[in-house]
N, CA, C and O atoms as a GROMACS GRO file, in nm:
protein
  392
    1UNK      N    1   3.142   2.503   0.324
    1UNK     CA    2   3.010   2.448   0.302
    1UNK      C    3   2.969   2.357   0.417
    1UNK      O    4   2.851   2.361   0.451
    2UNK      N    5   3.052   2.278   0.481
    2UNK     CA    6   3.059   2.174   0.621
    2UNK      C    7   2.995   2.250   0.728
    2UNK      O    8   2.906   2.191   0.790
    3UNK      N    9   3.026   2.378   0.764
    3UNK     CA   10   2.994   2.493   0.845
    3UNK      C   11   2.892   2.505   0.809
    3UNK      O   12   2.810   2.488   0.899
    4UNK      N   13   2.823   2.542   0.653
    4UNK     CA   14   2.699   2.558   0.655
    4UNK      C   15   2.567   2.464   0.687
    4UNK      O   16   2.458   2.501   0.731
    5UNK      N   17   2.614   2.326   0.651
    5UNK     CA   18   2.535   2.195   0.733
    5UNK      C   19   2.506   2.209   0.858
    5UNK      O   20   2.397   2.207   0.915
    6UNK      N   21   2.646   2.228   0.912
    6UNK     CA   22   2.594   2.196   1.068
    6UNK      C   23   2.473   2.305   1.095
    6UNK      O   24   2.361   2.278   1.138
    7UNK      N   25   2.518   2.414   1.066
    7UNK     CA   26   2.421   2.520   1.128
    7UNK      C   27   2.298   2.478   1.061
    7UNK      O   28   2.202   2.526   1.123
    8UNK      N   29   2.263   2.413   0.968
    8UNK     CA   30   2.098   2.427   0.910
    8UNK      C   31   2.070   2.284   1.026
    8UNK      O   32   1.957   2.276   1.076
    9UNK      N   33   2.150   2.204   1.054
    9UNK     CA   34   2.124   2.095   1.151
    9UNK      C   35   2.088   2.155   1.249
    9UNK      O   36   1.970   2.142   1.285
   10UNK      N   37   2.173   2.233   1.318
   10UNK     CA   38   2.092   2.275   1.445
   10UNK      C   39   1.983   2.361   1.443
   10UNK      O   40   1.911   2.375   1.541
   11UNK      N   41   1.966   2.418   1.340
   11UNK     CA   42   1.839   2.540   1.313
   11UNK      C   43   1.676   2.369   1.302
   11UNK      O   44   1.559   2.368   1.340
   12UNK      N   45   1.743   2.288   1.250
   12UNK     CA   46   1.602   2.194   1.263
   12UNK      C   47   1.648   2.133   1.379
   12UNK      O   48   1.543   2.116   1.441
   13UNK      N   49   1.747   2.084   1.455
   13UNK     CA   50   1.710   2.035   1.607
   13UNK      C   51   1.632   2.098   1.703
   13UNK      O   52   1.542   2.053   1.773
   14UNK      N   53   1.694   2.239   1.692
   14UNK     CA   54   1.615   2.343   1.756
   14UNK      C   55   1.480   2.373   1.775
   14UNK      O   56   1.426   2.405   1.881
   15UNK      N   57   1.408   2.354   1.619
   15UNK     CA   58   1.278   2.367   1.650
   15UNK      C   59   1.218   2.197   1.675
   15UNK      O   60   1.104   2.184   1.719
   16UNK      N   61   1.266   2.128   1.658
   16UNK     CA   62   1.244   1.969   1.675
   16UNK      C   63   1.214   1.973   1.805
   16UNK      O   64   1.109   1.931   1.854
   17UNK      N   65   1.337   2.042   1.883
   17UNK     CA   66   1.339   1.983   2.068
   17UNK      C   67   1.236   2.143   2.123
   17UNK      O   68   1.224   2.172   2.242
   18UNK      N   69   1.180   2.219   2.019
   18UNK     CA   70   1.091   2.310   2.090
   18UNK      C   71   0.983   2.270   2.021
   18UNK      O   72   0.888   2.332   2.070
   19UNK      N   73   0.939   2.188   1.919
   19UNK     CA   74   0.781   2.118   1.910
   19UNK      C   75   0.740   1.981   1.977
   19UNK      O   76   0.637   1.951   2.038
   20UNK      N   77   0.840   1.915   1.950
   20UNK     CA   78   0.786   1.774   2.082
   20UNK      C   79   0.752   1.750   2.184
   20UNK      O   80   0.697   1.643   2.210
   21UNK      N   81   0.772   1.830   2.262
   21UNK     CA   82   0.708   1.881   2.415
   21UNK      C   83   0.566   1.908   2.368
   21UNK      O   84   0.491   1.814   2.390
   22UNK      N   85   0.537   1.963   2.338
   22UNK     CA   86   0.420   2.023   2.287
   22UNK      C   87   0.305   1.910   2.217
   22UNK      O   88   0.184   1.904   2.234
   23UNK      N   89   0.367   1.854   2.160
   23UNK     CA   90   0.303   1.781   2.010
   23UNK      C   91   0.258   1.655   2.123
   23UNK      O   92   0.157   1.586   2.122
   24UNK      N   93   0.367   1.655   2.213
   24UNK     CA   94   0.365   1.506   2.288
   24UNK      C   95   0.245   1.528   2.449
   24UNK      O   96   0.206   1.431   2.514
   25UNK      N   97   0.219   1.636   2.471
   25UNK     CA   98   0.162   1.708   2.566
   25UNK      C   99  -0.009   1.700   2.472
   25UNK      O  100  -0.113   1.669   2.530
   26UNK      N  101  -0.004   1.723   2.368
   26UNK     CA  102  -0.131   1.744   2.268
   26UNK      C  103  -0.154   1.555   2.270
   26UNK      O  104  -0.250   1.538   2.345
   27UNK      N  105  -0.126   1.477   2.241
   27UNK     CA  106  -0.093   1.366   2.222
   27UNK      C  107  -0.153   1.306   2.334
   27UNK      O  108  -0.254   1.236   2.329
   28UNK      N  109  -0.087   1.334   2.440
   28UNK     CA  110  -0.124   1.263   2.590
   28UNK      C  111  -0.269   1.354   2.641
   28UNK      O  112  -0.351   1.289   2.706
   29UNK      N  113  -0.294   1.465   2.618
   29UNK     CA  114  -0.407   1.538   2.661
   29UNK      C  115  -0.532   1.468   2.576
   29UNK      O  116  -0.642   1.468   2.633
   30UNK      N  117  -0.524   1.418   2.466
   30UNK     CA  118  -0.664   1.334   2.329
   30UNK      C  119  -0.636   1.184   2.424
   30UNK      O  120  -0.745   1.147   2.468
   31UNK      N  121  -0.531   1.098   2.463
   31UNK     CA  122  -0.527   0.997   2.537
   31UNK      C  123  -0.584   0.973   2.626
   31UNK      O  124  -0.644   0.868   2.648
   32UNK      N  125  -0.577   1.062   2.691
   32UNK     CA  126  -0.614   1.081   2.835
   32UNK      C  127  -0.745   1.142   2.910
   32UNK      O  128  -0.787   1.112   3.022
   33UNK      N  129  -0.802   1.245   2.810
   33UNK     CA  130  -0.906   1.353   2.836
   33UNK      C  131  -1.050   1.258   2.884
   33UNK      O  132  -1.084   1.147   2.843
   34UNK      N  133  -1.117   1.346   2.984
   34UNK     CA  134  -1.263   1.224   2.965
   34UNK      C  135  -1.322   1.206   2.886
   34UNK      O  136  -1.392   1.104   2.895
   35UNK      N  137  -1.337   1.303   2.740
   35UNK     CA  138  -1.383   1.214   2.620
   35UNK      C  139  -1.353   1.101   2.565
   35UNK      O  140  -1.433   1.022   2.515
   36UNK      N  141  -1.236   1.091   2.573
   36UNK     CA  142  -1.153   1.008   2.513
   36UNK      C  143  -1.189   0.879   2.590
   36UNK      O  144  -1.219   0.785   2.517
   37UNK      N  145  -1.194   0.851   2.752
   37UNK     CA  146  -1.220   0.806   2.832
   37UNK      C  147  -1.340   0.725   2.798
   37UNK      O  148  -1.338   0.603   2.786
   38UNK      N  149  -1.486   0.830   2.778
   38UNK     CA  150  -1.600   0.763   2.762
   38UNK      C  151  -1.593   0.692   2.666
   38UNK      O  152  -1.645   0.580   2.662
   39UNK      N  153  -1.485   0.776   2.512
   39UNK     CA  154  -1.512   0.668   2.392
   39UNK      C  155  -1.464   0.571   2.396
   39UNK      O  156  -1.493   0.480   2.318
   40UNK      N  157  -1.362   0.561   2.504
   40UNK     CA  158  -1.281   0.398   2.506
   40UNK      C  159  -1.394   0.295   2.532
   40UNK      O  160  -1.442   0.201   2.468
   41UNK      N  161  -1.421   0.366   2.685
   41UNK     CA  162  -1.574   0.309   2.732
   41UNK      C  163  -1.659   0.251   2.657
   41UNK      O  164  -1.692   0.134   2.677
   42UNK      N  165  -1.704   0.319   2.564
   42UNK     CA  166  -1.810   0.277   2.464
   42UNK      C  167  -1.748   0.205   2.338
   42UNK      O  168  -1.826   0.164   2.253
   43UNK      N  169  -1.668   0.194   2.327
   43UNK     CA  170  -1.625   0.110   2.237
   43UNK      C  171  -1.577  -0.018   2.293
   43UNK      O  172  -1.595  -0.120   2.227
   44UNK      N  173  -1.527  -0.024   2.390
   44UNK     CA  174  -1.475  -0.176   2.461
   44UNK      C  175  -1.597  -0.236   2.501
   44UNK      O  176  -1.623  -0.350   2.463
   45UNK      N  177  -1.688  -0.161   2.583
   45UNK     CA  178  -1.838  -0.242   2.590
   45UNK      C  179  -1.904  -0.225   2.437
   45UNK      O  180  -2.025  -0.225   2.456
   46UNK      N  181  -1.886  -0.214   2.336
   46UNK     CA  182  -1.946  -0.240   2.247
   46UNK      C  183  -1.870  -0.351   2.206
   46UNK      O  184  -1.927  -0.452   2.246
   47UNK      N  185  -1.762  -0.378   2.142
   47UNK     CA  186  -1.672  -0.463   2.121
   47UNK      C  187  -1.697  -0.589   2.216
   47UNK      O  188  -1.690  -0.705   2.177
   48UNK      N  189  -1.719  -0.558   2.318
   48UNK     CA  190  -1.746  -0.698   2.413
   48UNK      C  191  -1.906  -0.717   2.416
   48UNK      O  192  -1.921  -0.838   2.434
   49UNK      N  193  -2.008  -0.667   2.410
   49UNK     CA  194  -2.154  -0.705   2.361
   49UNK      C  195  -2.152  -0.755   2.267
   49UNK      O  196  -2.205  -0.866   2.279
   50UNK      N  197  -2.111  -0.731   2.148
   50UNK     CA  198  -2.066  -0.795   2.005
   50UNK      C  199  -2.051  -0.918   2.005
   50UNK      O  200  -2.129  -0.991   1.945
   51UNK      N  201  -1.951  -0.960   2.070
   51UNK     CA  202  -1.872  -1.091   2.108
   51UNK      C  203  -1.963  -1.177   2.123
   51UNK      O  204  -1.973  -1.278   2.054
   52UNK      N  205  -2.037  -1.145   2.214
   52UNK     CA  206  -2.128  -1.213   2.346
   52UNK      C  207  -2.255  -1.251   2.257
   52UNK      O  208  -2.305  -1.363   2.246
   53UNK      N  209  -2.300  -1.120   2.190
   53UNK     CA  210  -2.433  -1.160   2.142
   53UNK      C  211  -2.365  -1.258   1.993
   53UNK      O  212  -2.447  -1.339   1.950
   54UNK      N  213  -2.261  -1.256   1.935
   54UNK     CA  214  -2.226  -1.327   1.834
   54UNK      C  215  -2.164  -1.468   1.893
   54UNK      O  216  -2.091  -1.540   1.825
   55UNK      N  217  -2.195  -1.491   2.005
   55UNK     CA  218  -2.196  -1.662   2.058
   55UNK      C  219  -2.046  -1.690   2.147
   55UNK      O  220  -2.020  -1.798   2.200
   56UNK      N  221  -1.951  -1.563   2.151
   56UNK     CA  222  -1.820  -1.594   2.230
   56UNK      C  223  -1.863  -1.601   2.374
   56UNK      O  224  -1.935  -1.509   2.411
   57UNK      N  225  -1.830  -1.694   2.463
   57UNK     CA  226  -1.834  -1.707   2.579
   57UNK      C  227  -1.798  -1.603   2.654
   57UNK      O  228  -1.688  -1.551   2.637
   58UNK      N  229  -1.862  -1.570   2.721
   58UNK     CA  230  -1.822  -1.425   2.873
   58UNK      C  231  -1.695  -1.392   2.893
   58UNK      O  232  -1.633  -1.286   2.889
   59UNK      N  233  -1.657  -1.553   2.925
   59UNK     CA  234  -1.513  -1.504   2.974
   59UNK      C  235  -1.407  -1.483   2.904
   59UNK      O  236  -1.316  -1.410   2.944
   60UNK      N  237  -1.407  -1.555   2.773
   60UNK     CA  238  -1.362  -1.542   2.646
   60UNK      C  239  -1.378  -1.366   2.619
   60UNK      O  240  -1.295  -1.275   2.626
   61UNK      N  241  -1.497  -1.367   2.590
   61UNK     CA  242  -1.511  -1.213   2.551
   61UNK      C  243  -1.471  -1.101   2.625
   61UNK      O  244  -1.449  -0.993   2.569
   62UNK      N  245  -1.458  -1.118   2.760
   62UNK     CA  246  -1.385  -1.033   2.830
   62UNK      C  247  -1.235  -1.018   2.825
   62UNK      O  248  -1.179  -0.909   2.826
   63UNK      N  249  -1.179  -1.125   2.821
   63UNK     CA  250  -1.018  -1.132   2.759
   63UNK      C  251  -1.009  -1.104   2.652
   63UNK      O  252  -0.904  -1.052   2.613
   64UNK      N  253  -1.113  -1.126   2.565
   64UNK     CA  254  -1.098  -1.025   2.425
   64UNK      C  255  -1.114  -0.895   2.418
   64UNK      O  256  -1.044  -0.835   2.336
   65UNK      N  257  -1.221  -0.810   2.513
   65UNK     CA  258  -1.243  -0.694   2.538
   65UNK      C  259  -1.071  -0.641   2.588
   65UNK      O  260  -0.990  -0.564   2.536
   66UNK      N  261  -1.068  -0.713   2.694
   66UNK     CA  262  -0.918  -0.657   2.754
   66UNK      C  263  -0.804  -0.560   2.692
   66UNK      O  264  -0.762  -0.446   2.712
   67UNK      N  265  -0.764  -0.737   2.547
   67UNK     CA  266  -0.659  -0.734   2.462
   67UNK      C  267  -0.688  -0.562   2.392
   67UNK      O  268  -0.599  -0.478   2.378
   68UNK      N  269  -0.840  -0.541   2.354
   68UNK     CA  270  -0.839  -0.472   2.257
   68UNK      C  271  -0.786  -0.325   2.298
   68UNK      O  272  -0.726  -0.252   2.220
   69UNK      N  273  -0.823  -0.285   2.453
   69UNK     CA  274  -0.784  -0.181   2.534
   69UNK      C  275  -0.641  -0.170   2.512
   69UNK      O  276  -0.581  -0.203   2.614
   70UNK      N  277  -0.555  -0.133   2.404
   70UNK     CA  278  -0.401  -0.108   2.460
   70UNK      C  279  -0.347  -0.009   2.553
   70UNK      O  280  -0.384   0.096   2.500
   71UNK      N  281  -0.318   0.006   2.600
   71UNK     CA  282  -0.271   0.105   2.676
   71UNK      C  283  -0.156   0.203   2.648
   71UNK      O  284  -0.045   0.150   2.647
   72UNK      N  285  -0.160   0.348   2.622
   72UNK     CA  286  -0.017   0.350   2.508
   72UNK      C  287   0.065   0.356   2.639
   72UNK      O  288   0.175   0.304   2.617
   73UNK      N  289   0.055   0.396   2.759
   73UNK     CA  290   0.161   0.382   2.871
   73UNK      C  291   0.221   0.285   2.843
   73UNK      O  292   0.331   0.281   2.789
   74UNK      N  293   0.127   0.161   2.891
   74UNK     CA  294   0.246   0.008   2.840
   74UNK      C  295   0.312   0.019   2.743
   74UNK      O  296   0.431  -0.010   2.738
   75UNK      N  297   0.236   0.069   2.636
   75UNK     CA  298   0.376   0.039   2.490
   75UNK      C  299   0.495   0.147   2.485
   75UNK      O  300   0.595   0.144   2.413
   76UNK      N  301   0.466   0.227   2.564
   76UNK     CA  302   0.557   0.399   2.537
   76UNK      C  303   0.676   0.358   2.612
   76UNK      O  304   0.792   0.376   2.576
   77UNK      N  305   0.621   0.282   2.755
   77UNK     CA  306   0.681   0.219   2.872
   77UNK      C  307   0.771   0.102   2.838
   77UNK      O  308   0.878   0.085   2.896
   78UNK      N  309   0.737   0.040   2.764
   78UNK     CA  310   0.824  -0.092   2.698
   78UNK      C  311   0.979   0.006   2.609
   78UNK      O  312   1.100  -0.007   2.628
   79UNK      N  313   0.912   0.087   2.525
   79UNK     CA  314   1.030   0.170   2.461
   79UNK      C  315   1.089   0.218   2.583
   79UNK      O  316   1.149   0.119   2.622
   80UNK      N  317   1.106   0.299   2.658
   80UNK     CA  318   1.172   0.344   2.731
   80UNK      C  319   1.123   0.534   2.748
   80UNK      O  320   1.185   0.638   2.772
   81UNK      N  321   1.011   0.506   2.726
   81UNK     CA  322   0.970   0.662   2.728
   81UNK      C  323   0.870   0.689   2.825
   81UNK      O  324   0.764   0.627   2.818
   82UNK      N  325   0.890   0.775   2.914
   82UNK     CA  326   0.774   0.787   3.045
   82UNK      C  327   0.692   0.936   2.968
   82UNK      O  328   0.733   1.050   2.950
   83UNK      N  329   0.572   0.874   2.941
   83UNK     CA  330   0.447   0.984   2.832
   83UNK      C  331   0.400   1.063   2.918
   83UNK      O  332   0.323   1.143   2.866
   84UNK      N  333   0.422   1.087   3.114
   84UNK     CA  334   0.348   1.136   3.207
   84UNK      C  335   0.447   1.262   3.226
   84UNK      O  336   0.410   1.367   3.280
   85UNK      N  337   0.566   1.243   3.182
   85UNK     CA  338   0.645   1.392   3.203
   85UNK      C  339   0.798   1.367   3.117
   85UNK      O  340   0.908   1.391   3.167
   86UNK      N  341   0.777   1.320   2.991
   86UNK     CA  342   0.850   1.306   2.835
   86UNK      C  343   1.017   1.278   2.899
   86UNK      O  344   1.107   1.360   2.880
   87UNK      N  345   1.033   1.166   2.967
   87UNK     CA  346   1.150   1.217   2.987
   87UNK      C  347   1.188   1.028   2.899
   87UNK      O  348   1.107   0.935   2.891
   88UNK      N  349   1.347   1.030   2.845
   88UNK     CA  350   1.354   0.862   2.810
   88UNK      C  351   1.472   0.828   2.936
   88UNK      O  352   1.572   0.880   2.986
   89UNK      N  353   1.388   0.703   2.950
   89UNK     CA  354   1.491   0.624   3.076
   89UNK      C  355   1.572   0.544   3.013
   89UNK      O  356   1.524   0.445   2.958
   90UNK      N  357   1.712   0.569   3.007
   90UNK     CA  358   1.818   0.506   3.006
   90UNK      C  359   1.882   0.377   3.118
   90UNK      O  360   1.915   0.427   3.226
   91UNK      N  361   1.899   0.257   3.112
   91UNK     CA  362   1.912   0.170   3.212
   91UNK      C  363   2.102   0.145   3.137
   91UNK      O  364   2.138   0.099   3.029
   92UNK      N  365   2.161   0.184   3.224
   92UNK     CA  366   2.354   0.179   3.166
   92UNK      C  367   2.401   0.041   3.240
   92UNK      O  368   2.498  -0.025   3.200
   93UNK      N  369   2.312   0.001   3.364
   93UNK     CA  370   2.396  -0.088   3.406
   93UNK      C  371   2.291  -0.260   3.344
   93UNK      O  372   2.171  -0.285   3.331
   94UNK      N  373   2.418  -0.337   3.321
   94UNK     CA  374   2.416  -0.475   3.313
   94UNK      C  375   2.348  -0.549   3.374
   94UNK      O  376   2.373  -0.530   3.493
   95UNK      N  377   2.238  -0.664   3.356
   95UNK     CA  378   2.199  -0.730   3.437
   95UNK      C  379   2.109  -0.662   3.540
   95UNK      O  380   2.065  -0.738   3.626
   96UNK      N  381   2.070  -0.515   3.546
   96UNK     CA  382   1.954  -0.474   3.570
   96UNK      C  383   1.791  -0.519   3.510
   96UNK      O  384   1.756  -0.491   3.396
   97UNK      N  385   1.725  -0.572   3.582
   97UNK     CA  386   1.569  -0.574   3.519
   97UNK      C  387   1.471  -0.476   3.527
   97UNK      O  388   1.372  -0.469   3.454
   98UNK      N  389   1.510  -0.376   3.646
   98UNK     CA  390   1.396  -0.254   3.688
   98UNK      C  391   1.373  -0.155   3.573
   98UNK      O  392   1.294  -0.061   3.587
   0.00000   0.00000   0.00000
């Protein structure tokens, strides 16, 4: 029965490590696309007109506009995952910061 586990394990790794490429490629293409682009656009200058006409100071409101922009690079990048060609960076040595 042990024999039969493993094999249903690898029958779902298998298709696991042949949809995530994909799923993660679909993922970064809606991120990235110039629609996506303009709607950021239009929503961060909306979000920061908002501000402005509701009495937050310019510069205030621009550091608020900023915050709201996340970037998923930065956060994907903090995990250890490069989203531009799916690969995860492993750092083995000690006392490395790069």
């Amino acid at each position: 029965m042990e024999s039969h586990d493993v094999e249903e394990l690898r029958e779902v790794l298998n298709v696991v490590s042949d949809k995530i490429p994909g799923l993660l490629r679909g993922l970064r293409d809606v991120l990235y696309s110039k629609e996506s682009a303009e709607n950021m656009a239009e929503s961060v200058g909306t979000f920061y007109k908002k501000l402005v006409e509701s009495g937050i100071p310019k510069e205030d409101a621009l550091e608020m506009a900023r915050g709201y922009m996340i970037n998923l690079r930065d956060i994907m990048g903090s995990k250890g995952i490069n989203i531009g060609d799916f690969t995860r960076h492993h750092d083995d040595k000690e006392g490395d910061e790069s």
